[in-house]
N, C-alpha and C positions, 0 to 999 in steps of 0.2 A: 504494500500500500504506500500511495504514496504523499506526502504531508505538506502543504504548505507552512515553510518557514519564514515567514514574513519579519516580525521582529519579536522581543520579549513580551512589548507591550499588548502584540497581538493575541498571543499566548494565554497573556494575564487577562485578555478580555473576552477567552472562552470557557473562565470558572464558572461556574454555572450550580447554583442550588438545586434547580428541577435535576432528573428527577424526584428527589425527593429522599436520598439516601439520609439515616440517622444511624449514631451508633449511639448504645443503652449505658449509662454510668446507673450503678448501684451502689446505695451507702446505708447503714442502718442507723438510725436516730437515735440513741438514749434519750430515758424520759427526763433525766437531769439536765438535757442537753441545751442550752443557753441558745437565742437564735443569734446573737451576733456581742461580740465583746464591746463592750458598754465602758471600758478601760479606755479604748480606743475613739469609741465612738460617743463620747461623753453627751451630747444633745440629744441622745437618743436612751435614755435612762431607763432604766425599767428596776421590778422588784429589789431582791435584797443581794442580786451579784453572789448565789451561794452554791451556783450547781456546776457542770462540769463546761467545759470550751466548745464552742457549737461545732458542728457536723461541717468541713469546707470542703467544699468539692472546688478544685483548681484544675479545670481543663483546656489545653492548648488551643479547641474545638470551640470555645465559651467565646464568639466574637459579636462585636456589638449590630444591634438589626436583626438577628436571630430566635427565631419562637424556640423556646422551650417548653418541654409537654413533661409535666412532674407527675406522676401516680403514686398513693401508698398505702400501703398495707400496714397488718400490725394494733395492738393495743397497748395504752399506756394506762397508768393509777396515779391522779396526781396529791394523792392523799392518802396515807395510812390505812391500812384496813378497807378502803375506800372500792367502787364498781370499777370497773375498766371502762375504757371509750378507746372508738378507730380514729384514728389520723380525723378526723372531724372535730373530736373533744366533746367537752359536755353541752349539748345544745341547750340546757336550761339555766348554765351562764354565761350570757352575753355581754357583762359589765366590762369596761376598758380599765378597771380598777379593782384588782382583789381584797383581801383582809389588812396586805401590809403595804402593797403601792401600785401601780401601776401597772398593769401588764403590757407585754410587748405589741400591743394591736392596740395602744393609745397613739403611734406612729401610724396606723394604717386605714384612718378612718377613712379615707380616700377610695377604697377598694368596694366595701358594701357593710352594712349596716351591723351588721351581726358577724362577730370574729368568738369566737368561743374557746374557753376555759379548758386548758392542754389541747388546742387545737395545732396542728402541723402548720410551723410559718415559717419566712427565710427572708434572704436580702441579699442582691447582690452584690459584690463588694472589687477593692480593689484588689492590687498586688499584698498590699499591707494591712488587708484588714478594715480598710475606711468603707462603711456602708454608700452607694451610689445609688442615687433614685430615692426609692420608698421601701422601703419593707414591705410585704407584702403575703397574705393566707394562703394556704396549701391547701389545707384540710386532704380530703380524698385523691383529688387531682386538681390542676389548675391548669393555665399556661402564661407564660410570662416571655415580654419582651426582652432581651439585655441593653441594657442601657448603655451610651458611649461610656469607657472608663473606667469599664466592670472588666476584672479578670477571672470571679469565680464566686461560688456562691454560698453562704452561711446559711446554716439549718437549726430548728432547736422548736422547744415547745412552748406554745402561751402561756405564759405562766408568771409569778409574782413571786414562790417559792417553792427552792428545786429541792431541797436536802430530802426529802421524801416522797420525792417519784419513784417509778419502777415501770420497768416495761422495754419496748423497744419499737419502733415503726421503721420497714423497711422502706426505702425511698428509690423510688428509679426514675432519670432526668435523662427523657431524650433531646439528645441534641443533635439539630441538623449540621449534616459536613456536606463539605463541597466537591462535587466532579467535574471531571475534565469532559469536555468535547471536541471532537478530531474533523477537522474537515478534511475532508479529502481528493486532490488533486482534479476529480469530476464535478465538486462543487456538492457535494452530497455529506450531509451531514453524517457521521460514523456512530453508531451506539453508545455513550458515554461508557466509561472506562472505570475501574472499581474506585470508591471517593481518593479525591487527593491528600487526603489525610491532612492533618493540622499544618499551618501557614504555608500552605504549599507551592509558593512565589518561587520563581524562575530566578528572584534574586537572590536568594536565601543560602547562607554554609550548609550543606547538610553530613554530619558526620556520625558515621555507627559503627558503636564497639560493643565488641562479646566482652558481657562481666563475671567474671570468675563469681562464683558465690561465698570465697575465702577474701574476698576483697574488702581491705577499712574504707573509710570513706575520706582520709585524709592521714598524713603521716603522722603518727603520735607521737615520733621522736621531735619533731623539725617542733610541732605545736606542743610539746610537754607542760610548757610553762602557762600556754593559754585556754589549750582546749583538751585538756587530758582524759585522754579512753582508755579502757584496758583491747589489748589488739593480739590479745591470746593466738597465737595461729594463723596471724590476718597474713594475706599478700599485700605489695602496696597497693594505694588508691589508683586506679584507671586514672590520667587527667586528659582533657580535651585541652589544645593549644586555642587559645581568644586572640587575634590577630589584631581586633576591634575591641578594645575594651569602650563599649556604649553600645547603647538600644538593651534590647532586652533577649535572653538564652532563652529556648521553648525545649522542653525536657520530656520525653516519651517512653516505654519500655512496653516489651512484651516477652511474653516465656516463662518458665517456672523452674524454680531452685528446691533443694531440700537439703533439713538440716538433722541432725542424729536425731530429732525428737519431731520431728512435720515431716510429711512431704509434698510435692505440688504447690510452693508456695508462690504466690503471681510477688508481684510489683509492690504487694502497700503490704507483706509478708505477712507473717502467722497471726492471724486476726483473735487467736484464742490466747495470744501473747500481748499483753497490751504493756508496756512499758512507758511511755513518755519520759517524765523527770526523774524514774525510782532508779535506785542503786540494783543492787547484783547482792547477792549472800556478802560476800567479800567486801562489797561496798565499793566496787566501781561503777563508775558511769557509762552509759550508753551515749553511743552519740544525740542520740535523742534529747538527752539532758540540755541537751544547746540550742535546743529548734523552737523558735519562736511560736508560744502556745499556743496561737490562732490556729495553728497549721495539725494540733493535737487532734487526733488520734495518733500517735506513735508507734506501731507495732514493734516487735523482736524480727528481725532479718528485714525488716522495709528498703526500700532503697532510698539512699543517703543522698543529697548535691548541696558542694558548696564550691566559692569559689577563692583560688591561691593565687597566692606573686609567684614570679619566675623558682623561688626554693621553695617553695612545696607551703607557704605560712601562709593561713586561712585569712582572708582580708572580706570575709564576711558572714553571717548568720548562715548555718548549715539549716536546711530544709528535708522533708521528706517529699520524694517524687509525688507518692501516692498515684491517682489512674495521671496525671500529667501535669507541669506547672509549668507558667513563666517568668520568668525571674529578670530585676532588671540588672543589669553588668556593671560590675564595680569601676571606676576609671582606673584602679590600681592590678586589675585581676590579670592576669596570663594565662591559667587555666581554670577548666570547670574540673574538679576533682569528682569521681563517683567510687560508693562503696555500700554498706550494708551496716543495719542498723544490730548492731552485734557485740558483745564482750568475751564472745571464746567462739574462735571461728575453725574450731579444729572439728572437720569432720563436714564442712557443708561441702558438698557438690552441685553442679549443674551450672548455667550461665543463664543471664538476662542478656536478651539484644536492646542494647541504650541507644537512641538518637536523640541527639543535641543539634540544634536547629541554632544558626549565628546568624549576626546580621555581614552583609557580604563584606568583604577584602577592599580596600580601596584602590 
């Protein structure tokens, strides 16, 4: 077959939504779960700040203009002793104000009248956590535009006070990706081709390495002093070369690892291992311990990125992959470091295939 090569531009202007391809991010909600940190986002206050860090989904796919289609399953208790309710919540309280303050649908009066009592809400937010737009109800299903600005999205439940929920709602957030379409040489349009997958510009670095599953996420001799892990067994960290230190790294992985205690473990690891800030028996740290909390859930074996100067020295906040992020580039960075959320790396096997997406070469 044969392709018209016209120019990049031209390229870039046969992305194409229709027809219609989506791929499914799933995440599970705890009933503790806070729908957006209230630390960060201080004008947006709500109850007593006492439950766990909301649910982020951070997908390379998540661009602005884009419907989102949220559906969810599941039951939560947001009281002791108390009935359950579905992702809808109590329909017999609609109050924008609980016992102790505010609930998080006193930001969303904007949507429709009635927001209920542990009912399924979210927000879209930035790179850093800063809510964008409005807040906004879930309940059962929704759909939601992404707003310019937005790189991913906070989850958590209505509520005033968390220390006594239980439960969990599962959450699936399809998001539309974009294909390619081929004209070809007769002037006939060709079948669109499997989606382009995340930022899939003609201008873009794109770089992909096989990750050992014994891999740190950064050198712990070089960072001893700053970022100290235990690296039992580790191999060094993978680094990608930044040629362009500016714009922003898009981070992806697919495939499955196994550790002497799991196996099949995807990209956001052993989900029955939840680690974030805790120690080890021994009382080392995970790399986890360093990842800015918004980004909590933490798993054991997650996949790690941060980024280093030219000798291996961390020059910013290490992150977990999870289904995908975008990150923006330090001006001091040289490389993207990747490795594995881990404190004894003796015994894992298997590889992750990582692409790192750069902004191009000058």
């Amino acid at each position: 077959m044969k392709i018209f090569a016209r120019s990049t531009v031209a390229l870039a202007l046969l992305l194409a939504a229709a027809p219609g391809w989506a791929k499914t991010v799933e995440v599970k909600v705890d009933a503790k779960s806070m729908p957006w940190d209230t630390r960060i986002n201080r004008t947006l206050r709500y109850g007593l700040n006492d439950g766990r860090p909301p649910v982020i989904v951070m997908d390379p796919t998540i661009k602005a203009g884009a419907t989102l289609t949220f559906t969810a399953t599941g039951s939560t208790i947001y009281v002791r002793g108390g009935r359950s309710f579905g992702p809808d919540g109590d329909q017999s309280w609609s109050s924008e104000r609980g016992n102790v303050d505010y609930f998080p649908s006193h930001h969303m009066k904007s949507f429709r009248e009635s927001i209920f009592l542990g009912e399924l809400v979210g927000a879209f937010i930035s790179g850093d956590g800063v809510v964008v737009g409005s807040p906004f109800p879930i309940g059962r299903g929704t759909k939601a535009v992404v707003p310019p600005g937005a790189a991913g999205i906070s989850l958590g439940l209505n509520d005033d006070a968390y220390f006594d929920n239980s439960g969990t709602v599962t959450v699936s957030i399809s998001i539309p990706v974009g294909s390619v379409t081929i004209e070809s040489s007769e002037g006939k349009t060709d079948a669109p081709t499997a989606p382009a997958g995340p930022a899939a510009a003609a201008t873009v670095q794109r770089v992909t390495v096989a990750l050992d599953s014994a891999t740190a996420p950064w050198d712990a001799t070089v960072n001893a002093a700053t970022l100290p892990i235990s690296a039992k067994g580790a191999k060094p960290p993978v680094v990608v070369p930044i040629a362009v230190p500016a714009g922003k790294a898009v981070i992806f992985a697919e495939g499955t690892t196994d550790t002497p205690d799991a196996t099949g473990l995807g990209v956001t690891g052993n989900e029955k291992k939840l680690v974030n800030d805790t120690l080890t028996a021994d009382g080392q740290r995970y790399p986890s311990f360093y990842v800015p909390k918004l980004l909590y859930p933490a798993y054991r074996h997650g996949l790690v990125a941060v980024f280093v100067d030219a000798k291996g020295a961390i020059v910013s906040r290490p992150f977990m992959v999870g289904k995908g992020i975008r990150l923006p580039i330090p001006d001091t960075a040289a490389g993207l470091a990747l490795g594995f959320n881990d404190a004894d790396f003796t015994g894992n096997t298997g590889t992750l295939r990582v692409t790192v997406e750069l902004p191009p070469q000058e």
